[in-house]
MARKE-840997 format. One record per residue (C-alpha): x, y, z; residue in one letter. Coordinates in steps of 0.5 Angstrom, whole numbers, padded with zeros to 4 digits. Example, Ala and Ser with C-alpha at 12.3 -4.5 7.8 and 13.67 -1.06 7.14 Angstrom:
2
SITE  east north    up code
SITE  0025 -0009  0016    A
SITE  0027 -0002  0014    S
end
This chain:
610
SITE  east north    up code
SITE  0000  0000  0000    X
SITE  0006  0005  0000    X
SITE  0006  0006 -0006    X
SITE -0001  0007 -0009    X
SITE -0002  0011 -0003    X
SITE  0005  0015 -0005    X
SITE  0003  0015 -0013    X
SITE -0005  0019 -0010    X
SITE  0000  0024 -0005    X
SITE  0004  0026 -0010    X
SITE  0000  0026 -0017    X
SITE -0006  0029 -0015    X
SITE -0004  0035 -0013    X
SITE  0001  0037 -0020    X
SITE -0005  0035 -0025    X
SITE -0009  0039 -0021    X
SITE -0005  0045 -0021    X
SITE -0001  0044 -0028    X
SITE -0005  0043 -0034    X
SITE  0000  0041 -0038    X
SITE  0002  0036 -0035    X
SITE -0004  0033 -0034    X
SITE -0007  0033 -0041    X
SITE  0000  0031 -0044    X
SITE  0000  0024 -0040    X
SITE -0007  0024 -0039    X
SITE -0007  0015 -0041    X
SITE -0001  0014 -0036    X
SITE -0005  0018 -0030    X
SITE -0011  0014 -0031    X
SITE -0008  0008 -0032    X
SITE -0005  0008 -0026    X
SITE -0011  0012 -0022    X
SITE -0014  0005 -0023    X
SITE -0009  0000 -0022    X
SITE -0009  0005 -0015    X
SITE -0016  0004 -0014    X
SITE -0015 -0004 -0015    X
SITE -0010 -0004 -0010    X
SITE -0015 -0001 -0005    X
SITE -0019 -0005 -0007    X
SITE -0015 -0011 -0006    X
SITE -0013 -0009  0001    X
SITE -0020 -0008  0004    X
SITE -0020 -0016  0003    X
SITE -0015 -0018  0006    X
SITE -0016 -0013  0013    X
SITE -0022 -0017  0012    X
SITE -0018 -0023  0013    X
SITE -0012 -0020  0017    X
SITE -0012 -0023  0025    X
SITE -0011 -0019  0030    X
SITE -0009 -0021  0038    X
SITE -0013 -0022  0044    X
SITE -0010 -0024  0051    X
SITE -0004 -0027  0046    X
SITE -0009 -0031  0043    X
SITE -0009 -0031  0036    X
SITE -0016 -0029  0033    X
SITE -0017 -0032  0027    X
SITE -0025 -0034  0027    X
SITE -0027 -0031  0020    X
SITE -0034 -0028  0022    X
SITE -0030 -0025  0028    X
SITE -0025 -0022  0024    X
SITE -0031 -0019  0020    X
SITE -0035 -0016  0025    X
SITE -0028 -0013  0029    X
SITE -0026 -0010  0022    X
SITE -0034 -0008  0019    X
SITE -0034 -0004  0027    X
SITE -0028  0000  0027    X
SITE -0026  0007  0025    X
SITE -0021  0004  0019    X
SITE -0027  0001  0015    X
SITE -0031  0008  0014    X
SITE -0025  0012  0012    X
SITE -0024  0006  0007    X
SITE -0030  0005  0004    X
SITE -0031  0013  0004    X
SITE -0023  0014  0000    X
SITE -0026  0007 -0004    X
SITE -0033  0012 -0007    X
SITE -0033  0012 -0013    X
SITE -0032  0021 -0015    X
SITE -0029  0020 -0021    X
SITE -0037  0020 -0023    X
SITE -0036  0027 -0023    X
SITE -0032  0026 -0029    X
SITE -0039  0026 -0033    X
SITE -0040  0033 -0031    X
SITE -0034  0037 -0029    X
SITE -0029  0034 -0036    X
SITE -0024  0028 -0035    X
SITE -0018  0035 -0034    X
SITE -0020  0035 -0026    X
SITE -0017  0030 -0022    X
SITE -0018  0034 -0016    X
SITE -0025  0030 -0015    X
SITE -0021  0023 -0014    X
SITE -0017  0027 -0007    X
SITE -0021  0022 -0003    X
SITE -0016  0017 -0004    X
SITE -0011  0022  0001    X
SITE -0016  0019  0006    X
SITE -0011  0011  0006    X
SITE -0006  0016  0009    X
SITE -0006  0012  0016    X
SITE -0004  0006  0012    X
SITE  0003  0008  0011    X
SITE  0003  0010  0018    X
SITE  0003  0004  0019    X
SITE  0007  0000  0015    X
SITE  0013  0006  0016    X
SITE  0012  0004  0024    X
SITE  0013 -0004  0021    X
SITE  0019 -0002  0017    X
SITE  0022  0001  0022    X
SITE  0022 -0004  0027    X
SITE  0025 -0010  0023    X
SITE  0030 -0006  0019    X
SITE  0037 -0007  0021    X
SITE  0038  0000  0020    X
SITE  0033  0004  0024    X
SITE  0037  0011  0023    X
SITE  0038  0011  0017    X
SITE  0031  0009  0015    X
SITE  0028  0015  0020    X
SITE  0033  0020  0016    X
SITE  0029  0017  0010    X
SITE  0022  0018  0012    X
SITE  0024  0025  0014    X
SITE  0027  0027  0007    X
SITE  0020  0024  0003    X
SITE  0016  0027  0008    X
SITE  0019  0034  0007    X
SITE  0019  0033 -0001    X
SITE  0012  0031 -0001    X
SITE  0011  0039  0003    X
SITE  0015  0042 -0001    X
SITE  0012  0039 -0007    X
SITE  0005  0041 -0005    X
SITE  0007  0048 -0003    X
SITE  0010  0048 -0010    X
SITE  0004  0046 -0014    X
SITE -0001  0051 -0010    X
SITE  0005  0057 -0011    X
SITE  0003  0055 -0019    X
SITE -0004  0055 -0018    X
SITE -0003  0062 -0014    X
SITE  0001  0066 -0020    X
SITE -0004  0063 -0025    X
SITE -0010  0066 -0020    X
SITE -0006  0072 -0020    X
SITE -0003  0073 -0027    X
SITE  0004  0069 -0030    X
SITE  0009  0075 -0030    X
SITE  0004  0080 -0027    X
SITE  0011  0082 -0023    X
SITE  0017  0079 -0019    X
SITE  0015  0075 -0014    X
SITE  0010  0070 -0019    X
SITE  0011  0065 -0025    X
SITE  0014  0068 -0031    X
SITE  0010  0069 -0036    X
SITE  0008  0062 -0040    X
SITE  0009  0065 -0046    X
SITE  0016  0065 -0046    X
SITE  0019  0059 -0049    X
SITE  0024  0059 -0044    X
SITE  0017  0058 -0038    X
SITE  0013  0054 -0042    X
SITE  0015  0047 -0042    X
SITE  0012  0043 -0036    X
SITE  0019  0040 -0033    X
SITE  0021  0048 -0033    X
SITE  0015  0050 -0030    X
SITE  0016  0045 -0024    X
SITE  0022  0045 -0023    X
SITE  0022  0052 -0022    X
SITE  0016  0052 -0017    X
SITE  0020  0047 -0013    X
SITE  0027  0052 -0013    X
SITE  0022  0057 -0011    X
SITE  0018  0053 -0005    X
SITE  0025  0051 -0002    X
SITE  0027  0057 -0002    X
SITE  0022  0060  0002    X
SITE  0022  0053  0007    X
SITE  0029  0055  0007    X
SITE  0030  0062  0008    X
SITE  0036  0061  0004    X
SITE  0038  0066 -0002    X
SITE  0034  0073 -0004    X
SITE  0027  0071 -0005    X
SITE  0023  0077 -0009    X
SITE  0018  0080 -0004    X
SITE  0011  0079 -0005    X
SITE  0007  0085 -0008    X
SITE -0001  0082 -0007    X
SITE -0004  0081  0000    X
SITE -0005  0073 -0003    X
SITE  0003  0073 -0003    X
SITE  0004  0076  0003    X
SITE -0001  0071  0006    X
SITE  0002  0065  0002    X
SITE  0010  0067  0004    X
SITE  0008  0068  0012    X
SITE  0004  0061  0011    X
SITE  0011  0059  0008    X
SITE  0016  0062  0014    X
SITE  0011  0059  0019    X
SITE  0011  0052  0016    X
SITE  0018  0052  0015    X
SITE  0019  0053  0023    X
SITE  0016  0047  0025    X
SITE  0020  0044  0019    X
SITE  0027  0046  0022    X
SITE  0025  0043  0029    X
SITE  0023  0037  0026    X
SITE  0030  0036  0022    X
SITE  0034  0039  0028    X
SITE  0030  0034  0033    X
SITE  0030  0028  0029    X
SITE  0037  0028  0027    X
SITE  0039  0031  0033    X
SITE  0036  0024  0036    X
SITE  0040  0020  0031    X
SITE  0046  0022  0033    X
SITE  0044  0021  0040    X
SITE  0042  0014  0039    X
SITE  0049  0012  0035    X
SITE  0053  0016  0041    X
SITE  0048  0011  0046    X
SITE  0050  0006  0041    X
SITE  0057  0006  0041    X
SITE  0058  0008  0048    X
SITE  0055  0001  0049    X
SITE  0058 -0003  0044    X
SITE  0066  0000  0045    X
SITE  0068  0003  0052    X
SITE  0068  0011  0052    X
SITE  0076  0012  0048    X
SITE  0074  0019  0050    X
SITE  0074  0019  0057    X
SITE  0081  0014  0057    X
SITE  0083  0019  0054    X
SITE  0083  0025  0058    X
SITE  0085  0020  0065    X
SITE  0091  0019  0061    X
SITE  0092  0025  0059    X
SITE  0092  0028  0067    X
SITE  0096  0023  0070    X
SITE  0102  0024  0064    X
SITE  0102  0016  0062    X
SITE  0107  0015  0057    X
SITE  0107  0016  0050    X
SITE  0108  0009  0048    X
SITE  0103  0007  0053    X
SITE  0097  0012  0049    X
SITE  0099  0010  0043    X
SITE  0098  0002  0046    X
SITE  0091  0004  0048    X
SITE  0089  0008  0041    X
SITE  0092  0001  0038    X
SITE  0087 -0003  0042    X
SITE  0080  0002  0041    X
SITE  0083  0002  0033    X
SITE  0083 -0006  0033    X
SITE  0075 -0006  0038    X
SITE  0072  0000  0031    X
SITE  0075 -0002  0026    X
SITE  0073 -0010  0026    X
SITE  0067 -0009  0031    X
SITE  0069 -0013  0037    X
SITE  0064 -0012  0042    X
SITE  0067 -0013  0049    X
SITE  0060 -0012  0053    X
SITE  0055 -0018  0050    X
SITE  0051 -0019  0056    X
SITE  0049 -0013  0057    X
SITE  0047 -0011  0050    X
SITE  0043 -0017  0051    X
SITE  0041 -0017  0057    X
SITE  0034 -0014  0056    X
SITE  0032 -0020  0052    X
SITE  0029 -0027  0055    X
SITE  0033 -0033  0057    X
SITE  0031 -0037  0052    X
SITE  0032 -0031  0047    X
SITE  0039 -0030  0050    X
SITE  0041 -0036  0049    X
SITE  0040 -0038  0042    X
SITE  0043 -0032  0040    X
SITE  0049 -0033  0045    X
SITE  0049 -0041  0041    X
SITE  0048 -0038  0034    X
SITE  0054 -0033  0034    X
SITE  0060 -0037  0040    X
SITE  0057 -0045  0039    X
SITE  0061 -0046  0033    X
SITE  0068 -0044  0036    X
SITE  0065 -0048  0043    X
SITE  0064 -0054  0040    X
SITE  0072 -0054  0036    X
SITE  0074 -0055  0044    X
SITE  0077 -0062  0044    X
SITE  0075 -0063  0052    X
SITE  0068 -0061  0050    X
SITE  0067 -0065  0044    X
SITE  0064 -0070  0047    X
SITE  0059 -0066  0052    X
SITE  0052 -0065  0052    X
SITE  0048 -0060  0047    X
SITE  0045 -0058  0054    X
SITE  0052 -0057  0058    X
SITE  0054 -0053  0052    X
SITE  0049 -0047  0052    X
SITE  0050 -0046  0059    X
SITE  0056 -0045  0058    X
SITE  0056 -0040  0051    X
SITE  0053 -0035  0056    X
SITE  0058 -0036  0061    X
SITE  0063 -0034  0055    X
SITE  0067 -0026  0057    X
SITE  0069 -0024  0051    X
SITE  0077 -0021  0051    X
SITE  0082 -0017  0046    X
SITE  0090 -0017  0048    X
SITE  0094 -0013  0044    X
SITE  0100 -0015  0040    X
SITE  0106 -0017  0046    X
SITE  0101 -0017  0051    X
SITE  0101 -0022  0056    X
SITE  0095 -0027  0057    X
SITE  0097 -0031  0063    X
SITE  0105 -0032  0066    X
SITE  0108 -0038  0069    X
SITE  0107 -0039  0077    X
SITE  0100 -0034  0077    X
SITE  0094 -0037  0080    X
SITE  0089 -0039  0075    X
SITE  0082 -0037  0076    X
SITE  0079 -0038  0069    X
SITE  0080 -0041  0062    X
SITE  0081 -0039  0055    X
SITE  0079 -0041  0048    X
SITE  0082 -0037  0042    X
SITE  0077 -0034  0038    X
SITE  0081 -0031  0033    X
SITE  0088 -0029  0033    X
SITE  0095 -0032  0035    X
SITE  0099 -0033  0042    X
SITE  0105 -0036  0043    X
SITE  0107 -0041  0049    X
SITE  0114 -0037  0050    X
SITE  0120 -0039  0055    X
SITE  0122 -0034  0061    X
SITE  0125 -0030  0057    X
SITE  0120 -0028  0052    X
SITE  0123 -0029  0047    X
SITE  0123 -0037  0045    X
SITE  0117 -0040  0043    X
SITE  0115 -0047  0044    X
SITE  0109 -0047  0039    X
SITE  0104 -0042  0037    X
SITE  0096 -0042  0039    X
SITE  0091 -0042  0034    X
SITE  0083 -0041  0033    X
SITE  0080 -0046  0036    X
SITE  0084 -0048  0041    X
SITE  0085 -0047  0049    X
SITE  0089 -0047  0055    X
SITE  0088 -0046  0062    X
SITE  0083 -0051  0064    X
SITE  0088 -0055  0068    X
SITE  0088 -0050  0074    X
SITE  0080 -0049  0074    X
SITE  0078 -0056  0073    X
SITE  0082 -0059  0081    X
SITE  0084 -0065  0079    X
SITE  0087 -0070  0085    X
SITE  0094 -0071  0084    X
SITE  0096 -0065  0080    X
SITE  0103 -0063  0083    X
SITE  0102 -0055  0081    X
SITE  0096 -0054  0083    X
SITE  0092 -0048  0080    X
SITE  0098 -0045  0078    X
SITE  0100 -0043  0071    X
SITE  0104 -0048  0067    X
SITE  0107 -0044  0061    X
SITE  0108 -0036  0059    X
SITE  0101 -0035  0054    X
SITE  0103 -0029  0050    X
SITE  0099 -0026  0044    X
SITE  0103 -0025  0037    X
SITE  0098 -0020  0034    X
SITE  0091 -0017  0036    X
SITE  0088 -0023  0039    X
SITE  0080 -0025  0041    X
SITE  0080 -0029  0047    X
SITE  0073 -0032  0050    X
SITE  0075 -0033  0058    X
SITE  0071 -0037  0062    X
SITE  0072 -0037  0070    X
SITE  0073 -0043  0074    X
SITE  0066 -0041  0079    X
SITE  0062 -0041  0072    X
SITE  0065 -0047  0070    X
SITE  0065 -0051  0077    X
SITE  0056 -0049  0076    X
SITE  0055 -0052  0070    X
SITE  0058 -0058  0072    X
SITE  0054 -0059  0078    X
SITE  0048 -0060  0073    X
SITE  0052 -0065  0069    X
SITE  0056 -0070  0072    X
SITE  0058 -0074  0067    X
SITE  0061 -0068  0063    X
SITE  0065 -0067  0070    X
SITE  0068 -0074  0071    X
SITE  0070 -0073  0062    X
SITE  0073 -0067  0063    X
SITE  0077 -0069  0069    X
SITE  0079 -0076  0066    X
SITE  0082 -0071  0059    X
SITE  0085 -0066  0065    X
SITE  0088 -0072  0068    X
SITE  0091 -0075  0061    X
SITE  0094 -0068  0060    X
SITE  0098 -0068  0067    X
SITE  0100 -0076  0066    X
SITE  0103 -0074  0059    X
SITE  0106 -0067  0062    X
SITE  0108 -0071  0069    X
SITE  0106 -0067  0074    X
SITE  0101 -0072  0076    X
SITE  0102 -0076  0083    X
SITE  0098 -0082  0083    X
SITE  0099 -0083  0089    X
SITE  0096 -0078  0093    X
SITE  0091 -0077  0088    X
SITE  0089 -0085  0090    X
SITE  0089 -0082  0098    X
SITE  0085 -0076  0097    X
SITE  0081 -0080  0094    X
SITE  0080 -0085  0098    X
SITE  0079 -0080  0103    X
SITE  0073 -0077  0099    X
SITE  0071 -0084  0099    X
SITE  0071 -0085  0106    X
SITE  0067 -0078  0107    X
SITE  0062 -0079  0103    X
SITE  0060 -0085  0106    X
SITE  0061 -0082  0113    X
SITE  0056 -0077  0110    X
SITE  0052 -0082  0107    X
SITE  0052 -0086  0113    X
SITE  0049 -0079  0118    X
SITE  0044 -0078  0112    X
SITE  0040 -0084  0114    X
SITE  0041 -0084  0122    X
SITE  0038 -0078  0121    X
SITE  0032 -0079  0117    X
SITE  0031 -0085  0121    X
SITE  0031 -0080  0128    X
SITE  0026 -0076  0124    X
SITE  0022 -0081  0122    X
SITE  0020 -0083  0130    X
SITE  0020 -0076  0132    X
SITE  0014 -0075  0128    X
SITE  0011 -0082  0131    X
SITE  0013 -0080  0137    X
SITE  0010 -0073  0137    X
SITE  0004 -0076  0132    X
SITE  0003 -0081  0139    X
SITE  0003 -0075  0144    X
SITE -0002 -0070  0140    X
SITE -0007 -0077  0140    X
SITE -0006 -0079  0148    X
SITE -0007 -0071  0149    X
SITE -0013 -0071  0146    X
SITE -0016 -0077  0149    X
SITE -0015 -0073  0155    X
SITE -0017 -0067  0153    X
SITE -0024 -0070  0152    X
SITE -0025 -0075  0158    X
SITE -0024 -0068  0162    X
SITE -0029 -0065  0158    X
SITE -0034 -0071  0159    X
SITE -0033 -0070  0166    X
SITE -0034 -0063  0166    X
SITE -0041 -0065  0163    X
SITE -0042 -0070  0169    X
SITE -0041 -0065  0174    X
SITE -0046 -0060  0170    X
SITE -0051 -0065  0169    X
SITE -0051 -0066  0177    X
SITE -0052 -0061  0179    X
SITE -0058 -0059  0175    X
SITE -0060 -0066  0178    X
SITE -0060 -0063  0185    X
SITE -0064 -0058  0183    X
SITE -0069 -0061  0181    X
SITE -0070 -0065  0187    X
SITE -0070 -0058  0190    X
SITE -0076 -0056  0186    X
SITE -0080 -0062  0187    X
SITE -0079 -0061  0194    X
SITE -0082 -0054  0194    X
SITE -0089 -0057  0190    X
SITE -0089 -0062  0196    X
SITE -0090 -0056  0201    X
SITE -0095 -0053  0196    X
SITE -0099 -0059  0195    X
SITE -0098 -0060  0204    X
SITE -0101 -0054  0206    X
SITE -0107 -0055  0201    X
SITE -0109 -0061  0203    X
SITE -0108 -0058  0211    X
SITE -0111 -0066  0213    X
SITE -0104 -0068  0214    X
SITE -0100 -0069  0221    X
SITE -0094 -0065  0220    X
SITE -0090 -0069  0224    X
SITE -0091 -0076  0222    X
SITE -0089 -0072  0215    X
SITE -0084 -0069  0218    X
SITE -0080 -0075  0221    X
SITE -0081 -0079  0215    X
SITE -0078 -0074  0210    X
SITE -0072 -0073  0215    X
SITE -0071 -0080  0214    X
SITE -0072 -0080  0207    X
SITE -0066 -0074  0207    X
SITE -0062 -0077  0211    X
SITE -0062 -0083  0207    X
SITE -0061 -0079  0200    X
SITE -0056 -0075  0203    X
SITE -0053 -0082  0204    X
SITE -0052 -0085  0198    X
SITE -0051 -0079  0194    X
SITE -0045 -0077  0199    X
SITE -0043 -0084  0197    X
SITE -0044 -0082  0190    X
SITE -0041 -0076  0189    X
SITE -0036 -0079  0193    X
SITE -0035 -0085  0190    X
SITE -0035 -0081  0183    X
SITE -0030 -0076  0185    X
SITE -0026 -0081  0187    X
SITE -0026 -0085  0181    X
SITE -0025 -0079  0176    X
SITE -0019 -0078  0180    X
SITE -0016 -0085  0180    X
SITE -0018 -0085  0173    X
SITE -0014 -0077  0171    X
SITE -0007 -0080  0175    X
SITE -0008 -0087  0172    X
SITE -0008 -0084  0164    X
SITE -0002 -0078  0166    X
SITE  0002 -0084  0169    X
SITE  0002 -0089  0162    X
SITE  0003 -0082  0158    X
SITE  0009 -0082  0163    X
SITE  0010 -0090  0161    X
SITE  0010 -0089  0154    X
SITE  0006 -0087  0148    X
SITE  0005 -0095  0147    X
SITE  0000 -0096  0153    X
SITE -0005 -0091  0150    X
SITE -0010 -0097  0150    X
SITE -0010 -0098  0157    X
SITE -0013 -0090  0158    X
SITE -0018 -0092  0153    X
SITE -0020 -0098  0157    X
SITE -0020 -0094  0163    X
SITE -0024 -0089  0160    X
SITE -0029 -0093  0157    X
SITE -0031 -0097  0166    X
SITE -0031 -0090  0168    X
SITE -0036 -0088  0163    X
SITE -0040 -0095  0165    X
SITE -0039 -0093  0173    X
SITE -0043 -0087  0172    X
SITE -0048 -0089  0168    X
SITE -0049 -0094  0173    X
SITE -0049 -0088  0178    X
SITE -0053 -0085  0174    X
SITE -0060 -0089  0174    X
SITE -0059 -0092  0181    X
SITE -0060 -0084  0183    X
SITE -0065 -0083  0178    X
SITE -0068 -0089  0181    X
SITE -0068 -0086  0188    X
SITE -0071 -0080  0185    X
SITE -0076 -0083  0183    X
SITE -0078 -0087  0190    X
SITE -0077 -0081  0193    X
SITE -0083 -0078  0189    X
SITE -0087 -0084  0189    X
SITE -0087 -0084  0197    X
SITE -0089 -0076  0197    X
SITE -0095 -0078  0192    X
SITE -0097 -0084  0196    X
SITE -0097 -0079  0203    X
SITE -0100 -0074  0200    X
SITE -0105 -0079  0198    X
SITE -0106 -0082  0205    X
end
């Protein structure tokens, strides 16, 4: 669509304004009107198709598609720049292209398809100035077809500041005339060169409408370069460190000229062949799994060329290529010297080194792309006489790209991946047997004590489980036993309720024996008196013995069951055994006072009766 678009942008207006170009190319514009139109039309069906997002789900239902596009505003201003106004041809004439300025109305299609552009392109900046430069030729090219139409509204050669007279041959062409209406609007966006002043009041209103439009046409240029230019500083200060700021630090504390001219070496090497030193943090910004395929894409190849890591996992290495930090060593620069403590290894990119003698001169072989060194000092292997120390003086012969890998990074992956770990130092050992700098003996020491610990360690593991394991019965016994507990106190607590509502009835029966005694008045009183004195003292008798013999049993029964959970939780069945003749006692206790209760009210009938 950015061509039909651009064609309707740019046409229109210069058939419109300049009638000889219209009439001399009058088959090729309305060919390609129509070719235009097919384009428009073409493209409504396909939005009419095109899926759109919803919850990250991808929409794809045709009768959803539709309904979503027939509702937005995009479908109106399509169809109303899809109306067919050349019609108007039938009566205005075929030489007014003007009634086709609806097709303008696309204009947010190639907004659209400018902002796709931009984001997949590999050179956005470069693209930005472009689109800035269309957009300033398309006003400047519509300022020059309206400066055409005003000096013909006014008069061609009427004066200085018009378009000569089209009389003369020398302004008569089409091509003079539109060249020179272009010449004429850029200088008044630019303000640049002596433009004639204006005589008419249309001119003066024309001339300041181009100076206003030329101010906000500076400060978009000036804006939009001035954010290219910050964006490839931000751009640079990110892939190469700041040469600038080093510098001036080297400047101040007077660092020697051939030191400099080593540094202004080094940054040369970093631009000219675009080495990026700072990967991880270009990167940083993107997902895990992103990162990662990139990392494999560019830094796998040199990897896999590896000999101690030919044999690994596909896994082991994609964890690996993140922990890659690449380097640059300059020429005669040390990479690393005999004795010196080796934190990390190195694989050779690109570049030359050279394992050289004390002296820095003498070499005894030469290093090149793929192969690595270092590895020996960071893997502790048993039995290596130098331990972490370096073996040899690496020295780089010209510019030099190393990838480095620390000893903590590499020590984490292998974590993950043991049998890569067992590899890696069965190779080392090879390598130390071949050099002579393996003593088997402590190596088999060493690891017949790793041995002996693992199994010590083994060993406590399971003890302890297994102390864990009767903890929890053992608490899981002592939960259960104090809830037991807890719940035949709870019973108690409802027996002695369930009594004491019991003496109150009685007293309530009591009461209405009274009542009814003073209502018959045919009664000796002492007779009754003596009888209910008995009767008292022995349901007082029984329910002391009662209540003394509860009490006395909930007693015995709270000391038994504290004393088996002090015997151990392995006797809890006898607490439940106990609890269970306890609750038979009472509920024996229980019917016998209800009984006594119930003979004490039957005799209190029987009285009343006689």
């Amino acid at each position: 669509m950015v061509f039909p678009i651009l064609y309707n942008w740019v046409i229109i207006i210069c058939r419109t304004c300049f009638i000889n170009i219209e009439r001399d190319y009058l088959a090729v514009w309305l060919t390609l009107d129509y070719i235009s139109d097919l384009f428009y039309v073409v493209d409504v069906i396909f939005k009419f198709h095109t899926a759109y997002l919803e919850q990250g789900i991808l929409v794809k239902e045709w009768s959803l598609l539709k309904k979503r596009y027939l509702h937005s505003r995009e479908f109106f201003q399509d169809i109303l720049s899809l109306l067919p106004t050349d019609l108007l041809y039938l009566r205005l004439g075929i030489h007014y292209p003007i009634v086709r300025i609806n097709r303008i109305l696309r204009s947010s299609r190639i907004s659209e398809a400018f902002d796709r552009m931009e984001t997949r392109t590999s050179y956005p900046n470069i693209f930005r100035i472009a689109k800035l430069m269309l957009y300033i030729f398309v006003l400047t090219h519509w300022n020059a077809c309206l400066y055409f139409a005003l000096s013909g509204y006014i008069g061609y050669g009427s004066d200085v500041w018009v378009y000569p007279n089209t009389s003369d041959p020398g302004f008569g062409s089409a091509r003079r005339q539109y060249i020179h209406c272009f010449w004429f609007s850029t200088l008044l966006f630019t303000t640049v060169g002596d433009t004639p002043p204006p005589q008419r009041e249309e001119e003066y209103l024309f001339t300041m409408m181009d100076l206003l439009i030329a101010v906000l046409v500076f400060a978009s240029i000036v804006g939009n370069v001035g954010d290219v230019i910050i964006s490839l500083r931000n751009r640079d200060n990110v892939f190469f460190p700041n040469h600038e700021l080093v510098k001036s630090y080297l400047r101040d504390h007077r660092v020697n000229k051939e030191l400099r001219e080593r540094v202004d070496k080094w940054y040369q090497h970093l631009h000219i062949n675009k080495k990026i030193t700072r990967e991880n943090e270009i990167l940083q910004q993107l997902p895990n799994r992103l990162r990662t395929e990139i990392a494999v894409s560019v830094h796998l190849g040199t990897l896999s060329k590896v000999t101690i890591f030919q044999n690994c996992e596909k896994s082991l290495l994609e964890e690996l290529v993140l922990k890659l930090t690449p380097q640059v060593y300059s020429p005669g620069e040390y990479v690393c010297k005999k004795g010196d403590v080796g934190h990390e290894m190195y694989i050779i990119k690109d570049g030359k080194l050279a394992v050289v003698a004390d002296d820095g001169v003498t070499q005894f072989a030469v290093l090149g792309e793929g192969n690595f060194f270092g590895e020996i000092s960071i893997l502790n292997i048993k039995g290596n006489r130098s331990g972490n120390r370096r073996t040899a003086n690496i020295q780089s012969i010209g510019h030099s790209d190393l990838f480095s890998l620390s000893k903590e990074d590499l020590m984490g992956v292998l974590s993950d991946f043991p049998e890569a770990k067992r590899l890696l130092e069965d190779k080392g050992r090879q390598i130390l047997t071949k050099m002579g700098k393996l003593d088997e003996t402590s190596a088999a020491d060493e690891e017949s004590k790793e041995a002996k610990m693992k199994r010590l360690v083994i060993r406590m593991e399971e003890d302890l489980d297994s102390l864990q394991t009767k903890l929890a019965r053992l608490m899981a016994e002592l939960e259960s036993n104090a809830y037991k507990l807890q719940k035949r106190i709870d019973e108690l607590e409802k027996e002695v309720e369930r009594s004491e509502l019991q003496e109150e009835n009685i007293e309530g029966d009591n009461g209405d024996w009274e009542e009814e005694e003073r209502e018959t008045g045919g009664m000796d009183r002492q007779m009754v008196e003596v009888k209910l004195q008995r009767e008292e003292r022995v349901g007082d008798g029984r329910g002391w013995r009662g209540e003394y013999r509860e009490e006395e049993g909930s007693t015995r029964d709270i000391q038994e069951g504290i004393e088996e959970l002090q015997e151990g939780p392995g006797e809890g069945h006898n607490v439940e055994a106990s609890a269970g003749g306890e609750l038979e006692r009472k509920e024996e206790s229980d019917e016998k006072q209800r009984g006594e209760v119930g003979g004490k009210g039957e005799e209190s009938g029987e009285e009343g009766e006689r």
